[in-house]
N, CA, C and O atoms as a CHARMM CRD file, in Angstrom:
* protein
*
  248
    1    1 UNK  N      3.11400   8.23100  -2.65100 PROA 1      0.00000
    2    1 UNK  CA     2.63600   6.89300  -2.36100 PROA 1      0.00000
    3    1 UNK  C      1.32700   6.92800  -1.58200 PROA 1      0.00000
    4    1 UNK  O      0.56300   5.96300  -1.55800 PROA 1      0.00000
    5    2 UNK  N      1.08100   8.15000  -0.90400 PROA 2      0.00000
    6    2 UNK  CA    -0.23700   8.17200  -0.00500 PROA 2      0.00000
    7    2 UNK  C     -1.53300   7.93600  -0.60900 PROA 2      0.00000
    8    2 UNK  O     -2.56200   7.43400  -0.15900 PROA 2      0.00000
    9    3 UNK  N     -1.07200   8.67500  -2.33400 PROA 3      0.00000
   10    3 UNK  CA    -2.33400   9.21400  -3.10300 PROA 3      0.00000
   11    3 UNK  C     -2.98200   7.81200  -3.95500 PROA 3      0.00000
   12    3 UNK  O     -4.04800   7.80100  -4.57000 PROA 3      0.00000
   13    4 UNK  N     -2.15000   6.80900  -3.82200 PROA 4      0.00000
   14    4 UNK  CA    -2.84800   5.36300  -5.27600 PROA 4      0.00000
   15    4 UNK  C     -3.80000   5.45500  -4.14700 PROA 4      0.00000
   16    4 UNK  O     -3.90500   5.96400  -3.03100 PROA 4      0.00000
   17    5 UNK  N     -4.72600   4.38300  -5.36300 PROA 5      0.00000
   18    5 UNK  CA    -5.86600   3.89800  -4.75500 PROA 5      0.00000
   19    5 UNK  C     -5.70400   2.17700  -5.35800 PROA 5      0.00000
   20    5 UNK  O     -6.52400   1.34800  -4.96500 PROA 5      0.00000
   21    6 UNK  N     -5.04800   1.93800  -5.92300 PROA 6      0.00000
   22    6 UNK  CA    -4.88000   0.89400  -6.71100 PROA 6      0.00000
   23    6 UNK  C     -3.80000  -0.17600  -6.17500 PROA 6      0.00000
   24    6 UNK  O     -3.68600  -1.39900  -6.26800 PROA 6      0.00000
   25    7 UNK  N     -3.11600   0.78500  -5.61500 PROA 7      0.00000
   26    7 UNK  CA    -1.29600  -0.15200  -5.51200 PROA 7      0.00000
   27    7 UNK  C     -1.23800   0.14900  -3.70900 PROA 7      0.00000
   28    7 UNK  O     -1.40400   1.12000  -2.97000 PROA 7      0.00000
   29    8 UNK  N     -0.91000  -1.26900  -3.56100 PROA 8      0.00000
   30    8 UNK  CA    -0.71400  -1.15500  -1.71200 PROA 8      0.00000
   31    8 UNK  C      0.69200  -0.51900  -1.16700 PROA 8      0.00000
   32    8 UNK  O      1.77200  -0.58600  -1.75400 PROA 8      0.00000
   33    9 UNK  N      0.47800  -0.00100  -0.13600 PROA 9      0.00000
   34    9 UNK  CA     2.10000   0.38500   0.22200 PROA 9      0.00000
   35    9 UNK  C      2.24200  -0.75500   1.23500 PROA 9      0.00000
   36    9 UNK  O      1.58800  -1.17900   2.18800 PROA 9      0.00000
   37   10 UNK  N      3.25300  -1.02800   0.68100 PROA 10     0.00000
   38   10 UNK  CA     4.23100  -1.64500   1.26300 PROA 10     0.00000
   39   10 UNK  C      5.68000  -2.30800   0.50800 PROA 10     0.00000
   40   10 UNK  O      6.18900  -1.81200  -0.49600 PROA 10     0.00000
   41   11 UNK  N      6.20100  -3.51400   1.21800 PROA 11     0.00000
   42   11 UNK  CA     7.84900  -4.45700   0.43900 PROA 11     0.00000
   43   11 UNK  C      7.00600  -5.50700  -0.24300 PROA 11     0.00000
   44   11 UNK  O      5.93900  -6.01700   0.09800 PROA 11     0.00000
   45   12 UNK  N      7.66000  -5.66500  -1.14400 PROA 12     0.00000
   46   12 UNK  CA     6.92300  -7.15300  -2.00600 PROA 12     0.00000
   47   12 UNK  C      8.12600  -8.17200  -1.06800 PROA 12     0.00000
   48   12 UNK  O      9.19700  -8.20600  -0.46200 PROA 12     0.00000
   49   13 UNK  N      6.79200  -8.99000  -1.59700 PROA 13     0.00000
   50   13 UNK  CA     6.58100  -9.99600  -0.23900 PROA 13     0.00000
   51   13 UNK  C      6.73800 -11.14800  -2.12800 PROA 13     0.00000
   52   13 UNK  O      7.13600 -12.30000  -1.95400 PROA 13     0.00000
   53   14 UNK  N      6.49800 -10.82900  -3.28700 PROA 14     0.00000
   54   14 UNK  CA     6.54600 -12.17700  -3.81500 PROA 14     0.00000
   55   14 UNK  C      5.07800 -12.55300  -4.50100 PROA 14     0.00000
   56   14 UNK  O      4.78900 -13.50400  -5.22700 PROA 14     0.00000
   57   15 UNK  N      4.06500 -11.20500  -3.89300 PROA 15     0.00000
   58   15 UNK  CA     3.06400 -11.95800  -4.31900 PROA 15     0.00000
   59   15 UNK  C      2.62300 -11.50300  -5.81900 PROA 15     0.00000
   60   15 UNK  O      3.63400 -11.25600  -6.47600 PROA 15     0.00000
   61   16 UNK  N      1.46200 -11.32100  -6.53900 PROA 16     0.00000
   62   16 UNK  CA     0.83700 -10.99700  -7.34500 PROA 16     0.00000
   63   16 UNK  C      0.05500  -9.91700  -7.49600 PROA 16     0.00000
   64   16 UNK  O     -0.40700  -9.77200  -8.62700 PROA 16     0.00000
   65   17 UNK  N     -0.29200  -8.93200  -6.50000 PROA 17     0.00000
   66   17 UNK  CA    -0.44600  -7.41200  -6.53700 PROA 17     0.00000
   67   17 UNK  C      0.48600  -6.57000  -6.77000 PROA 17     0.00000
   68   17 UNK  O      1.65700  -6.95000  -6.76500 PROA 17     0.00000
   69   18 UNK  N      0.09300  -5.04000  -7.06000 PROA 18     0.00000
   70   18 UNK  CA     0.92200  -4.07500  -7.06700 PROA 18     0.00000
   71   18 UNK  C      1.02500  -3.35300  -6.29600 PROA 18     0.00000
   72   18 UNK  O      0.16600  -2.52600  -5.99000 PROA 18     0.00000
   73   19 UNK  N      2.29900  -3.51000  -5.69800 PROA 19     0.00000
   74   19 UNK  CA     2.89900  -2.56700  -4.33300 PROA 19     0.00000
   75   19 UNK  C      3.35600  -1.34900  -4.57200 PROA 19     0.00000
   76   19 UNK  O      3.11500  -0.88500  -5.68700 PROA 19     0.00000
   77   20 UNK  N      3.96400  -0.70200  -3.80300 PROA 20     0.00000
   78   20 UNK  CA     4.83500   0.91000  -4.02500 PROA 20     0.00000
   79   20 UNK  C      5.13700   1.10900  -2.60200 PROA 20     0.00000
   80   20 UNK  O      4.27300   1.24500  -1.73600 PROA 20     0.00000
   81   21 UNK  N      6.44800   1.12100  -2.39400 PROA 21     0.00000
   82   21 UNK  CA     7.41000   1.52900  -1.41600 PROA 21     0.00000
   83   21 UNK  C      8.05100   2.64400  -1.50600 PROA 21     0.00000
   84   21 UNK  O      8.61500   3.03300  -2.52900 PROA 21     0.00000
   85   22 UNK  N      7.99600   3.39500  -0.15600 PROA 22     0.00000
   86   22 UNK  CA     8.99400   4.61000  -0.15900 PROA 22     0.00000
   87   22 UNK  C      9.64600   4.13900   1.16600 PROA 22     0.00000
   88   22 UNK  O      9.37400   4.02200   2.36100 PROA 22     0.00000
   89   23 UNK  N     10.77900   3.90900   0.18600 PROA 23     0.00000
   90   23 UNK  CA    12.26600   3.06800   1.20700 PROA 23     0.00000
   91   23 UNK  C     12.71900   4.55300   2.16700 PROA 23     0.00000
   92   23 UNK  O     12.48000   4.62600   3.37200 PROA 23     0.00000
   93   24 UNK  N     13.06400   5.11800   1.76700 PROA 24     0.00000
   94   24 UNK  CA    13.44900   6.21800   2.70200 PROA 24     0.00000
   95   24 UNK  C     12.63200   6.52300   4.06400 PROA 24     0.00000
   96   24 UNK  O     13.14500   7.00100   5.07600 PROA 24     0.00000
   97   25 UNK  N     11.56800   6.24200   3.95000 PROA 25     0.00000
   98   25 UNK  CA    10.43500   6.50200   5.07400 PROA 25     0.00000
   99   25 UNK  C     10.77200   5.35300   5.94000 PROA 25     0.00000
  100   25 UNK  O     10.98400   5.52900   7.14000 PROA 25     0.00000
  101   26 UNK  N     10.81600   4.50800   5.54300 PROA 26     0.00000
  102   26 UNK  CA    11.09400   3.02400   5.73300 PROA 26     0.00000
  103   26 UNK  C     12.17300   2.77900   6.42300 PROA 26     0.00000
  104   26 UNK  O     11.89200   2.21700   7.48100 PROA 26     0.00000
  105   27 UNK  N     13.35300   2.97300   6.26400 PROA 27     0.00000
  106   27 UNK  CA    14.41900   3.24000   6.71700 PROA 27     0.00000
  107   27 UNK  C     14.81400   4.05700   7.82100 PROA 27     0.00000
  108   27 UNK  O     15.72100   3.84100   8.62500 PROA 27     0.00000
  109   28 UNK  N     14.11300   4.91100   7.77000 PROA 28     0.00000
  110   28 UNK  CA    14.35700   6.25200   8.78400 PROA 28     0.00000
  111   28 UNK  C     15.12900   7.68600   8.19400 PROA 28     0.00000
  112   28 UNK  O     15.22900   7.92100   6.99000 PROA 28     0.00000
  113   29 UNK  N     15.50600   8.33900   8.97100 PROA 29     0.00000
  114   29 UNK  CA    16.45300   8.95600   8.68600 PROA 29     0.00000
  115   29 UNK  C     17.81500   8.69700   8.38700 PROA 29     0.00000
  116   29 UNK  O     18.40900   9.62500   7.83700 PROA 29     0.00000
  117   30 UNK  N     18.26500   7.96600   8.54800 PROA 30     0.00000
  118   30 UNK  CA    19.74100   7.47100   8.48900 PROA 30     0.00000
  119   30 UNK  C     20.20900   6.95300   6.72800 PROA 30     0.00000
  120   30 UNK  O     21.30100   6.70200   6.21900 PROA 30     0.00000
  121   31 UNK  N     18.75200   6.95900   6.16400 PROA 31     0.00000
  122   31 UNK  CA    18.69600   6.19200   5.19900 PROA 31     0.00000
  123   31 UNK  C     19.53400   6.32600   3.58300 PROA 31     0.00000
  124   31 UNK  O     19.57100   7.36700   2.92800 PROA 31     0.00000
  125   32 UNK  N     20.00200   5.34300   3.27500 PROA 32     0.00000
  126   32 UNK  CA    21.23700   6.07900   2.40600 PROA 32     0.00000
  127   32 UNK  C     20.14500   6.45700   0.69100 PROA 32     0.00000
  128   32 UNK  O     20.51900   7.06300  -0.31300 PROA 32     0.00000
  129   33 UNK  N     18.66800   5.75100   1.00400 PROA 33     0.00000
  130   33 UNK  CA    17.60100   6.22200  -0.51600 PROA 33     0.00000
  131   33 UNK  C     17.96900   7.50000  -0.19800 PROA 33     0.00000
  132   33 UNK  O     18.55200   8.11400   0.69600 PROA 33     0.00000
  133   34 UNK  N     17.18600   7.76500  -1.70400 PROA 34     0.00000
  134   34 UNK  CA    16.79600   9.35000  -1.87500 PROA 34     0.00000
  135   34 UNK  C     15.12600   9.47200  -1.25300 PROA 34     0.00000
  136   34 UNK  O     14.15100   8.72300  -1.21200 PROA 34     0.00000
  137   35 UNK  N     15.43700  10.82300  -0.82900 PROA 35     0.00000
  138   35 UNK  CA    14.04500  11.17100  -0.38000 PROA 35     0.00000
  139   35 UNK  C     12.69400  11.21800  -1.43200 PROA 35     0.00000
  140   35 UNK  O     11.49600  11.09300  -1.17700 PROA 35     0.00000
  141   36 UNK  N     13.26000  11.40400  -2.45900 PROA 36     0.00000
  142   36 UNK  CA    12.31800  11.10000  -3.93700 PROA 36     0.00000
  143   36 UNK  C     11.83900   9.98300  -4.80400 PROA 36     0.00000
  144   36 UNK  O     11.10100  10.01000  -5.79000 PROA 36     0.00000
  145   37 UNK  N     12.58500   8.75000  -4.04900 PROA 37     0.00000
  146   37 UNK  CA    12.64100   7.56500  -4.62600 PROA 37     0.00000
  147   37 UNK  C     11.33100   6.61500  -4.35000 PROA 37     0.00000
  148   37 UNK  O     11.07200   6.70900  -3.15100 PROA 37     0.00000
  149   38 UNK  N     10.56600   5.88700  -4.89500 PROA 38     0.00000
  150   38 UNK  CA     9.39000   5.28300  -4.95500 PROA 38     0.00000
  151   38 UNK  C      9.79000   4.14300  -5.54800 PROA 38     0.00000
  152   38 UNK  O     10.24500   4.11800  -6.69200 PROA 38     0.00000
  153   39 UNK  N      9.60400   2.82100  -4.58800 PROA 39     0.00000
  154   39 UNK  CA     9.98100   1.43300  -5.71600 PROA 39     0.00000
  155   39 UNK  C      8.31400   1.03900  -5.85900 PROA 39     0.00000
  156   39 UNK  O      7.31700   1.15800  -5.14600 PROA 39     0.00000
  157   40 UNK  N      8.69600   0.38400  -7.50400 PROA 40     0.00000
  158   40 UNK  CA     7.28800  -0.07300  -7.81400 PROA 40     0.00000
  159   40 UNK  C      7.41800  -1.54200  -7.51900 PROA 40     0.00000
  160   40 UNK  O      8.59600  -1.67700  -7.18900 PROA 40     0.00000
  161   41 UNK  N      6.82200  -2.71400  -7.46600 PROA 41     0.00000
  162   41 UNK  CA     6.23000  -4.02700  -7.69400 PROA 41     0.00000
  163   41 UNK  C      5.05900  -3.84700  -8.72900 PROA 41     0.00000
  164   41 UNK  O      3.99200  -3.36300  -8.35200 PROA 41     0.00000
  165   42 UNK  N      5.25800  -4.24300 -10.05700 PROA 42     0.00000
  166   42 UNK  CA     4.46800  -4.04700 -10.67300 PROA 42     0.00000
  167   42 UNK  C      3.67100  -6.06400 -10.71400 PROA 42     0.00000
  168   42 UNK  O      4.13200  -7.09800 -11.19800 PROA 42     0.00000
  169   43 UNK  N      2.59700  -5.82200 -10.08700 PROA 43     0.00000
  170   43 UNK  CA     1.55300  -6.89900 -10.43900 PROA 43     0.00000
  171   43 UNK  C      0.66700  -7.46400 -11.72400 PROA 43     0.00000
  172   43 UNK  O      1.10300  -7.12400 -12.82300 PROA 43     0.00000
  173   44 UNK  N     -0.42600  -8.22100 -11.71300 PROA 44     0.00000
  174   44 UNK  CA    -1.17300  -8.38700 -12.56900 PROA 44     0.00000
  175   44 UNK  C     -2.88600  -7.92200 -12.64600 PROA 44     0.00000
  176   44 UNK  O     -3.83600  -8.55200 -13.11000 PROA 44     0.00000
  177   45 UNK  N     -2.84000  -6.71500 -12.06700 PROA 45     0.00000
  178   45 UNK  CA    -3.39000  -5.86300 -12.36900 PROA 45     0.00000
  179   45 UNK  C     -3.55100  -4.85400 -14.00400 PROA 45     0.00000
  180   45 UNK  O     -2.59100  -4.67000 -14.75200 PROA 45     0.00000
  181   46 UNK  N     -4.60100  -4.45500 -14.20000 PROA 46     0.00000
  182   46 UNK  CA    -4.70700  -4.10500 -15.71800 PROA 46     0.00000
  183   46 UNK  C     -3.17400  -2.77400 -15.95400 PROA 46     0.00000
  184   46 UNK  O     -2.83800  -1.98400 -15.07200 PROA 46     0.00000
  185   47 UNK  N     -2.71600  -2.84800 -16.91200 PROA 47     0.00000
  186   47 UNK  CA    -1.47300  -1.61800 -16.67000 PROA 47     0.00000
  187   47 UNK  C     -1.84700  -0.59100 -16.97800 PROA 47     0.00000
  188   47 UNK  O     -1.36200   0.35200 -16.35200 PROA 47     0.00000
  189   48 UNK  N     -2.72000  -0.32600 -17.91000 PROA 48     0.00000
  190   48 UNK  CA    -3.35100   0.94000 -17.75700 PROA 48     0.00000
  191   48 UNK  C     -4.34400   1.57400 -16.63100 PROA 48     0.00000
  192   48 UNK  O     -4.49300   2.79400 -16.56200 PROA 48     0.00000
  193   49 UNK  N     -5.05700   0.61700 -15.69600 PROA 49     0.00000
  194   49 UNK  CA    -5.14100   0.90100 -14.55500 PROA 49     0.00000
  195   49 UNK  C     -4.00600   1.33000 -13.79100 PROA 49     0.00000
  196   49 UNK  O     -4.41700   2.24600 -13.07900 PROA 49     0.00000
  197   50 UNK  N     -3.28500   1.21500 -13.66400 PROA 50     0.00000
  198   50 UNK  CA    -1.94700   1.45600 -12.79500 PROA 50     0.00000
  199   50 UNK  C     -1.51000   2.65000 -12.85700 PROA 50     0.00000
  200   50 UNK  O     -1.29500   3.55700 -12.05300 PROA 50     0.00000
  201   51 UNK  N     -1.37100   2.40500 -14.50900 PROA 51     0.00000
  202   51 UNK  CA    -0.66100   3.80500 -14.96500 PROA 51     0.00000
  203   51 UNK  C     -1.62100   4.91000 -14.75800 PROA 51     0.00000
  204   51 UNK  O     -0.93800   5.93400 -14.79500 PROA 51     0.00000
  205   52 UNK  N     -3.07900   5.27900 -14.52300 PROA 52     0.00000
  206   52 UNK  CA    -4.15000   6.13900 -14.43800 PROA 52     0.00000
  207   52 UNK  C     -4.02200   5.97300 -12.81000 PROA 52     0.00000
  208   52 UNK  O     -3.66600   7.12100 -12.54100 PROA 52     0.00000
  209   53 UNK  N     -4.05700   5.57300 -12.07000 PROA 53     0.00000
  210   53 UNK  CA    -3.32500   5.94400 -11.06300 PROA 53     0.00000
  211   53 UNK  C     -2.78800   6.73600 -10.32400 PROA 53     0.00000
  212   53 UNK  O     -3.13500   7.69700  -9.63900 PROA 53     0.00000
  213   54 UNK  N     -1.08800   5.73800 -10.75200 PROA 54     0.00000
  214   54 UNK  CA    -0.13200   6.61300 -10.38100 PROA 54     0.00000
  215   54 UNK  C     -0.19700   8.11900 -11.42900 PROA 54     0.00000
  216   54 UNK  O      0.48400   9.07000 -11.04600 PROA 54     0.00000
  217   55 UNK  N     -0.81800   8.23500 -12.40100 PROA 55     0.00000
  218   55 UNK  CA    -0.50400   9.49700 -12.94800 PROA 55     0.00000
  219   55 UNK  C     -1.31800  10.56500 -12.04900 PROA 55     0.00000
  220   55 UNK  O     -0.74600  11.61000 -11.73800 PROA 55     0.00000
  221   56 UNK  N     -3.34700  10.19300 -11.40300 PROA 56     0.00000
  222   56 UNK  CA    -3.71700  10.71700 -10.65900 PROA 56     0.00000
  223   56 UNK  C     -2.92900  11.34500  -9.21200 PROA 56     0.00000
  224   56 UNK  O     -2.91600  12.46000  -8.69100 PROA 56     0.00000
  225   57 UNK  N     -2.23900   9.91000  -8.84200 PROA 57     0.00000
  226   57 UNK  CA    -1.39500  10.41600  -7.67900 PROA 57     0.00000
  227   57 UNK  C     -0.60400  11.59400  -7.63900 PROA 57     0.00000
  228   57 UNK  O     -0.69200  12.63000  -6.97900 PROA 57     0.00000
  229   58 UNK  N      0.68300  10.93800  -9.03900 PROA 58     0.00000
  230   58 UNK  CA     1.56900  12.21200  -8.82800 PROA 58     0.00000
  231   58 UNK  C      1.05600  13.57200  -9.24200 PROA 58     0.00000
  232   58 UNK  O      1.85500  14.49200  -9.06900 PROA 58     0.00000
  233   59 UNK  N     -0.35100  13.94000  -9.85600 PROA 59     0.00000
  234   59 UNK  CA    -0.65300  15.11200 -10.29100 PROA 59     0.00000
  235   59 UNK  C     -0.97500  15.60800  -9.26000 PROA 59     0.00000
  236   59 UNK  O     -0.78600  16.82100  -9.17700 PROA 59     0.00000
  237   60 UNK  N     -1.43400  15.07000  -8.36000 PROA 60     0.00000
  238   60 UNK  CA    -1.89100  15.66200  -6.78200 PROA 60     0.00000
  239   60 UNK  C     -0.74500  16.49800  -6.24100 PROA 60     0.00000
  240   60 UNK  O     -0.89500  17.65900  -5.86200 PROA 60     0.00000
  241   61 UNK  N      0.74900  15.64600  -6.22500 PROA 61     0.00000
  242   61 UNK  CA     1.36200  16.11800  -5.57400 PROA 61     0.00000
  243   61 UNK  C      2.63300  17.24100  -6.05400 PROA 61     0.00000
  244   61 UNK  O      3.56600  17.76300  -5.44400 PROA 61     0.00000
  245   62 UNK  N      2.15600  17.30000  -7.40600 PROA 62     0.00000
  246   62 UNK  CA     3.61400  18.00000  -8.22700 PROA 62     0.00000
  247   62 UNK  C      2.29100  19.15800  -8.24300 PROA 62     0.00000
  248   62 UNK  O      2.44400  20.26200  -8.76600 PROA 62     0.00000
């Protein structure tokens, strides 16, 4: 989630951007997510923007 440049971190709130949450971080330790889990809010942003992205992101990190 560190790596978009496109999608905000944070909880959807409802609006019309694209968010990305990592609930586990969020939560703390106690937290019953998985440590691997990423929720999207997908907005109205272009989707192939999104998807070029998050694919940049996760290539960073895998």
């Amino acid at each position: 989630a560190a790596h978009v440049r496109l999608w905000r971190r944070a909880t959807s709130f409802g609006g019309v951007e694209s968010l990305i949450e990592h609930r586990a971080s969020i939560e703390g330790e106690d937290s019953p997510c998985p440590e691997d889990l990423l929720r999207l809010s997908v907005g109205l942003e272009d989707p192939e923007d999104l998807y070029r992205d998050l694919l940049q992101a996760l290539t960073g990190v895998i």
